[in-house]
N, C-alpha and C positions, 0 to 999 in steps of 0.2 A: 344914443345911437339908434336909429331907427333902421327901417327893413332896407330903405335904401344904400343904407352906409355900407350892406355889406356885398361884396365882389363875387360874382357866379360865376360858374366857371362856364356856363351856356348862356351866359347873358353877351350884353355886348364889349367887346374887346376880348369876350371870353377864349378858353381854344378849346376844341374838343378834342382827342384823341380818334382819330380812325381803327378802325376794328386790324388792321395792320398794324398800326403805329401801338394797339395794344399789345399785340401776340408778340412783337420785338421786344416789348418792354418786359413781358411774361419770361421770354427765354433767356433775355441780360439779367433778372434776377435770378432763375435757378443758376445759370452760369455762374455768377456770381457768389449764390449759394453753397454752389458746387467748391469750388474753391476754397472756401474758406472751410470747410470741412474735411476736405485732402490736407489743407495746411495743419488742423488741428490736429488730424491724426499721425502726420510728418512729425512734428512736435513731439507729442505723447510719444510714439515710436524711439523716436532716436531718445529722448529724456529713461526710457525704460532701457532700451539697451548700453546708454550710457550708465547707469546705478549699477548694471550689470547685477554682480553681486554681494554690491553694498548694502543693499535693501533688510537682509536679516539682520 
């Protein structure tokens, strides 16, 4: 495989992201981030107050 073989992402056919199309992508993962952090503590939460006091 040579330098040609490999696909740029600024070459041709390439795409580049606009400085928009990044700041979307930036707040779809903290969103996303977000989420899944509320979930995990939803979880933990309800699993602690279900042992209740089983746990001793």
């Amino acid at each position: 495989m040579g330098e040609d073989d490999v696909v740029s992402s600024r070459g041709e056919g390439g795409y580049v992201m606009s400085s928009e199309e990044k700041k979307r992508r930036g707040q779809r993962n903290l969103a996303i981030a977000a989420m899944i952090v509320i979930f995990v503590v939803l979880i933990f939460t309800v699993t602690i107050l279900r042992l209740g006091g089983s746990v001793s």
